[in-house]
TORNU-799134 format. One line per field, with one value per residue: residue number from 1; residue in three letters; x, y, z negated of N, C-alpha, C in turn. Coordinates in nm, 3 decimals. Last residue first. Layout:
N
i <- NUM / ...
aa <- ala / ...
n_x <- X / ...
n_y <- Y / ...
n_z <- Z / ...
ca_x <- X / ...
ca_y <- Y / ...
ca_z <- Z / ...
c_x <- X / ...
c_y <- Y / ...
c_z <- Z / ...
END
This chain:
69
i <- 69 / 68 / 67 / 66 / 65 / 64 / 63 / 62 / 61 / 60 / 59 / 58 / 57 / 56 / 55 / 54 / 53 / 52 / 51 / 50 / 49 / 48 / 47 / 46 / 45 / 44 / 43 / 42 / 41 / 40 / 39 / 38 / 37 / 36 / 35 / 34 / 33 / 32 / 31 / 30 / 29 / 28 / 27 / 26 / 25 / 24 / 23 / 22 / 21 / 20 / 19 / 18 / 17 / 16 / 15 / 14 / 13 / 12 / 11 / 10 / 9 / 8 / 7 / 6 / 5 / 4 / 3 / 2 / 1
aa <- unk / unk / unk / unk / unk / unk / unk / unk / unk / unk / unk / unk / unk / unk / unk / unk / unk / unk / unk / unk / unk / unk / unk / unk / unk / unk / unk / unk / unk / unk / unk / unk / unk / unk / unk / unk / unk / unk / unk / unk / unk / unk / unk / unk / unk / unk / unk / unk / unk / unk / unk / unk / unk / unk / unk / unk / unk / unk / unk / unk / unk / unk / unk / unk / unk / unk / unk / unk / unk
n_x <- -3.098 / -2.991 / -2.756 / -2.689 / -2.507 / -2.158 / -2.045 / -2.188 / -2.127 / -1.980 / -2.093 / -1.998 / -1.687 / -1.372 / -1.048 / -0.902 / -0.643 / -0.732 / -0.513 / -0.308 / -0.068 / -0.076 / 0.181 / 0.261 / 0.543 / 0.658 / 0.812 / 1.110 / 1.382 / 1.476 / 1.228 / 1.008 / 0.746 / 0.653 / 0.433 / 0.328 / 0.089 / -0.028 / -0.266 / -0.380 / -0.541 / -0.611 / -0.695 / -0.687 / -0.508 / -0.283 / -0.323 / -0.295 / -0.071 / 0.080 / 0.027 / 0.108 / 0.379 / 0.520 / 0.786 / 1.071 / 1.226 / 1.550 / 1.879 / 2.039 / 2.146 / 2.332 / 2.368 / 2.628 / 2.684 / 2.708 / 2.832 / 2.558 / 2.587
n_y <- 1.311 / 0.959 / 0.746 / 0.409 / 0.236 / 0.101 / -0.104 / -0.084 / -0.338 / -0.317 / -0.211 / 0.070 / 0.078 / 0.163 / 0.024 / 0.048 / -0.016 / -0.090 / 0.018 / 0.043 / 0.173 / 0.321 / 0.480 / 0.578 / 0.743 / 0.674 / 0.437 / 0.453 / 0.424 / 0.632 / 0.674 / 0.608 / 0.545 / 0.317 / 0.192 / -0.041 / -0.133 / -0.234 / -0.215 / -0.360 / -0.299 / -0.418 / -0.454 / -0.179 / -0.056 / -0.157 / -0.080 / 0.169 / 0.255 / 0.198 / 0.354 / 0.595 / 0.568 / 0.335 / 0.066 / -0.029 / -0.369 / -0.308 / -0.385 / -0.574 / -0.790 / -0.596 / -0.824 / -0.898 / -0.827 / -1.083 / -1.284 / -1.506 / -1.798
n_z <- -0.185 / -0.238 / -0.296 / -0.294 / -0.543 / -0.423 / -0.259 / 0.118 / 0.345 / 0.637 / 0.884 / 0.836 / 0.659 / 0.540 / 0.445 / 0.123 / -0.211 / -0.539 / -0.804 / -1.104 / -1.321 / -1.625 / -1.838 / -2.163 / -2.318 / -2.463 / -2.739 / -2.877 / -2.795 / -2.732 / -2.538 / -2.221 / -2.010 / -1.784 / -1.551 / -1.342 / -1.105 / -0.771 / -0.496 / -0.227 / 0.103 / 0.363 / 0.672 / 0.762 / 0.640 / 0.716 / 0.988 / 0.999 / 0.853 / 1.127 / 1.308 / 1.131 / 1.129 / 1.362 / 1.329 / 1.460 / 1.344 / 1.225 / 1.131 / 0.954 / 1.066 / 1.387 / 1.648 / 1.819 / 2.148 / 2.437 / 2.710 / 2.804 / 2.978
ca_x <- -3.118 / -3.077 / -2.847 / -2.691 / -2.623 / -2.237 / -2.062 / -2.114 / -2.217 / -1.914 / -2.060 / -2.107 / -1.759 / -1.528 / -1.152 / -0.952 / -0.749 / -0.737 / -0.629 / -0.453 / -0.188 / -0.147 / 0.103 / 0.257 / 0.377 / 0.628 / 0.723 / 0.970 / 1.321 / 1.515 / 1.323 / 1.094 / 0.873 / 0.669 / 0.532 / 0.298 / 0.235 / -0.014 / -0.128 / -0.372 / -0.384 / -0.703 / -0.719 / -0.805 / -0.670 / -0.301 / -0.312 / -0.383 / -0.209 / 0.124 / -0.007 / -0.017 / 0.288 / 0.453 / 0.649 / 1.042 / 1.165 / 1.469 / 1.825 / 1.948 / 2.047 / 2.299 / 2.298 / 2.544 / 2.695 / 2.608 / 2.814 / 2.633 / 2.563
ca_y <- 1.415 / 1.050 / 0.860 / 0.547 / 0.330 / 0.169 / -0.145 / -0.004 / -0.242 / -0.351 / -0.379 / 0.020 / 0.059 / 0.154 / 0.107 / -0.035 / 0.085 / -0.086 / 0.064 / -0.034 / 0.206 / 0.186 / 0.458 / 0.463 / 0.758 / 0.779 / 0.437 / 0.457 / 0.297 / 0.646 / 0.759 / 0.537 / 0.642 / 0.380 / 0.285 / 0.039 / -0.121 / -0.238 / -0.137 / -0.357 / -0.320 / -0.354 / -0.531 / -0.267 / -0.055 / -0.154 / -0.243 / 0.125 / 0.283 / 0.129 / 0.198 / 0.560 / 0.542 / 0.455 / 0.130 / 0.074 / -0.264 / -0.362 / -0.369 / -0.461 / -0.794 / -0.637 / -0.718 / -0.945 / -0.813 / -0.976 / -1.214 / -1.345 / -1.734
ca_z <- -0.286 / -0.154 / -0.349 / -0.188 / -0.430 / -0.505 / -0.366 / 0.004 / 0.252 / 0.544 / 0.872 / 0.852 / 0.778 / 0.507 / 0.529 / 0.233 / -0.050 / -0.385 / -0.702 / -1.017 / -1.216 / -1.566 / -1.726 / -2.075 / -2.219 / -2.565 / -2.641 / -2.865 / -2.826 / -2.803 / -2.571 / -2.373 / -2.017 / -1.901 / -1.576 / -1.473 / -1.142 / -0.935 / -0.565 / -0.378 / 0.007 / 0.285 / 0.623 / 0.797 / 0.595 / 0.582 / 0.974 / 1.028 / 0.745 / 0.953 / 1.329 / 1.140 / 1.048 / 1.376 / 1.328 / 1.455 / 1.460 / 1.272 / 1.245 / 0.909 / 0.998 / 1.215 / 1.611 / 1.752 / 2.014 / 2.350 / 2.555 / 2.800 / 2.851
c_x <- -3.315 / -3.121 / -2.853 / -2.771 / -2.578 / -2.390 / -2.165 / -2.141 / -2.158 / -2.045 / -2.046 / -2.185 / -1.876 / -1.590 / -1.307 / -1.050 / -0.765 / -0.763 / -0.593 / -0.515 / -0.250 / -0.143 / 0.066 / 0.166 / 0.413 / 0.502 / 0.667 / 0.907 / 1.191 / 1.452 / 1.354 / 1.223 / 0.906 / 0.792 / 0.528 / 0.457 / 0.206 / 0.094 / -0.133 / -0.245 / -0.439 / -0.600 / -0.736 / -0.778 / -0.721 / -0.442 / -0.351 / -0.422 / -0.256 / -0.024 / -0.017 / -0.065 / 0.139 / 0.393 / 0.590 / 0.836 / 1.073 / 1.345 / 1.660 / 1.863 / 1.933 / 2.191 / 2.292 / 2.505 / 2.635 / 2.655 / 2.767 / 2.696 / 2.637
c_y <- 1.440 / 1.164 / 0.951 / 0.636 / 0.418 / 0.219 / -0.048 / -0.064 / -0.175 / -0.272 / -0.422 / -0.115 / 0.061 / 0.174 / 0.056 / 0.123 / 0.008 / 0.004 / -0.077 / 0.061 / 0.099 / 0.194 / 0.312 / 0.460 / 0.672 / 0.806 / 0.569 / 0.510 / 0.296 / 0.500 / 0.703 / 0.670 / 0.634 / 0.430 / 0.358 / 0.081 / -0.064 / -0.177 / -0.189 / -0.289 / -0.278 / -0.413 / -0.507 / -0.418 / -0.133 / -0.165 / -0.259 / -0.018 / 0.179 / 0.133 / 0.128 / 0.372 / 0.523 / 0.439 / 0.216 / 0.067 / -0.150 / -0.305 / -0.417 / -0.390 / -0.693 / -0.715 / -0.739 / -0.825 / -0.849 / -0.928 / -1.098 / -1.331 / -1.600
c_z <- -0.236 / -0.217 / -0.246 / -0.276 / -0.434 / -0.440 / -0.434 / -0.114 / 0.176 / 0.401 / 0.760 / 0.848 / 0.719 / 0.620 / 0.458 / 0.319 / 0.044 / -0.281 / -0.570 / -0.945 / -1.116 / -1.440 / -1.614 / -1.945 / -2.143 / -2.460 / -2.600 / -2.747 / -2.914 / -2.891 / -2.700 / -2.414 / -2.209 / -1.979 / -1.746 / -1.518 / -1.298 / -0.975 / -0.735 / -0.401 / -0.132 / 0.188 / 0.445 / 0.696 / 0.626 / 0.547 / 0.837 / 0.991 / 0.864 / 0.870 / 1.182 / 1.196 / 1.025 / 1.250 / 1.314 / 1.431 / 1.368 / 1.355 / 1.240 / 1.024 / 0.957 / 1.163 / 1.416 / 1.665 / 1.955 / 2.205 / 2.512 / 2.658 / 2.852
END
């Protein structure tokens, strides 16, 4: 048996961002949240935000028609 330092917890592995979007899209990420900014214990702007992102293929139909000019 060697001895070895023991490596932090915080230590971890390194991903390229793009490898990152790539995995994200292909399989395809929800965002929620909501944000709201208070003064004084009124409400004064509230923000929604919802989206999905995903890739778009050929394999994959499009939800909306196609318009042909």
């Amino acid at each position: 048996m060697t001895d070895q330092p023991a490596r932090p917890m915080t230590d971890q592995r390194e991903i390229a961002l793009v490898d990152l979007l790539d995995r994200l899209l292909a399989g395809g990420v929800v965002l929620a949240g909501d944000i709201t900014l208070t003064i004084a214990d009124v409400d004064l702007v509230r923000v929604d935000l919802k989206a999905l992102i995903s890739s778009v293929g050929d394999a994959v139909p499009s939800p909306w028609k196609q318009v042909t000019p």
